[in-house]
C-alpha positions, 0 to 999 in steps of 0.5 A: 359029387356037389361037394366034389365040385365045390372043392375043385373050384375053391381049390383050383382058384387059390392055386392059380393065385399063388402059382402065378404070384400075388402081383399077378393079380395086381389092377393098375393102381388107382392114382394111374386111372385118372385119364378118361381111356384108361379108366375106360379100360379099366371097365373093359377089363373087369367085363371081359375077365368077369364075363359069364361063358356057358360053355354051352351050343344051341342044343336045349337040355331039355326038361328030364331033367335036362341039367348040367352042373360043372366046373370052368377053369379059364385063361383071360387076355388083358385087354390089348388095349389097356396094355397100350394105354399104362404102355403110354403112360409109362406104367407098362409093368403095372400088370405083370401077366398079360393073362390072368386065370378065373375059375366059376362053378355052373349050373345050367337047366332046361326049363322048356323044350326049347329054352335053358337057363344058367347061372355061374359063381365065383368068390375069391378074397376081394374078387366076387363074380356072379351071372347068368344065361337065357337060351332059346333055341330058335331052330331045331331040326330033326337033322342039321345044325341048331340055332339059338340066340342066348343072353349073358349077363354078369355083375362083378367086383374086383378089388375097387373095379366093378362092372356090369356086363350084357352079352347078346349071343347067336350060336350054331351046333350040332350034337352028336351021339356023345359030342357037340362041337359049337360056334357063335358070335357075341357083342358085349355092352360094359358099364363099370365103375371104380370105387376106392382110397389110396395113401401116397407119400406126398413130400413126406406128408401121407395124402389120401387119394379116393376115386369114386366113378360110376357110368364108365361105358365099354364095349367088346366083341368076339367070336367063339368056338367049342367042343363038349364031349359027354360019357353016355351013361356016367353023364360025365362032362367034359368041354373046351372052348376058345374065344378070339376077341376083337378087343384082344381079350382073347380066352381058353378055358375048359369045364368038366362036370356031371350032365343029367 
């Protein structure tokens, strides 16, 4: 079943990539990024793109053997404001779609009766995304909702964007016999950074253009929702969840895997 998971995701992500077009995935060009906001929109997109979800409510795994292995395919909004910055500088087509796939495999484990961690990874050519979780679950009564706060972290590097993101979370679910529907809240603290070279024409002369910024600041927030239905038995996972950004970075994704 591991390889199975493995070859999903190294499947699904060349698929978005070549459905969608080589330009989808194009990052406004370095020499548009000299102005202060649209760098730091530049970092706000990398964050929200990279991003980890652990598609997960506030119910602990719990230890025996409280793990979950799965697949997430996610559809991110470009950052309106990002859109309204090229819009500004008049290099509105500078990103062709307005929403761009990421797929990332998961793995997450109880390792107390109350407290899970996670980890998530993607690579692709020059895209390379990695991060992980902190649950615990700070009330669990024997009926009614539970409530966890949880702490995201992740790295990425995205062509010459690369971004560092910290995520505190609290989230509310309630599990059912095969079902968890959830909801929470998260803020999200952005450091990024843009690192590369660029050859232009210059009046028939090749000039060289290197950008190498580091400390570039951005925030983000959002309120999400989801639904995570598990076949008894098989522990065959399936989920959705959406998140409505208050950045316009919205997203929608779904995850199917094994739980244990």
């Amino acid at each position: 079943m591991r390889r199975l998971i493995l070859s999903l995701a190294f499947i699904a992500a060349p698929w978005f990539y070549k459905t969608a077009g080589a330009d989808a995935f194009t990052l406004p060009s370095i020499d548009d990024l000299v102005s202060p906001t649209l760098q730091t929109e530049a970092a706000r997109l990398a964050g929200v793109l990279s991003q980890h979800r652990p598609y997960q409510g506030a119910t602990p795994l719990g230890t025996l053997p409280g793990l979950d292995a799965f697949l997430e395919v996610s559809l991110v909004q470009v950052p309106q404001g990002l859109i309204d910055e090229l819009a500004a500088s008049g290099l509105g087509a500078t990103l062709p779609l307005r929403t761009l796939p990421v797929a990332k495999l998961h793995a997450h484990k109880g390792i107390y009766p109350r407290v899970d961690i996670g980890a998530s990874y993607f690579r692709l050519l020059k895209y390379r995304i990695y991060g992980g979780d902190l649950k615990w679950a700070v009330w669990l009564p024997d009926e009614g909702p539970t409530v966890a706060l949880r702490l995201c972290y992740s790295n990425a590097s995205l062509d010459y964007l690369t971004s560092e993101t910290w995520s505190p979370q609290i989230v509310v679910s309630r599990k059912l016999d095969f079902a968890e529907p959830y909801l929470g809240l998260e803020y999200t603290w952005i450091s990024g950074g843009i690192h590369g070279k660029q050859i232009q024409d210059v009046s028939g002369t090749p000039v060289e253009i290197a950008i190498d910024i580091d400390g570039i600041r951005a925030t983000s927030a959002s309120a999400f929702m989801g639904l995570n239905l598990r076949v008894p038995v098989v522990g065959l996972k399936l989920g959705i969840e959406g998140a409505y950004s208050f950045v316009k970075a919205h997203s929608l994704g779904v995850q199917l895997g094994l739980s244990w």
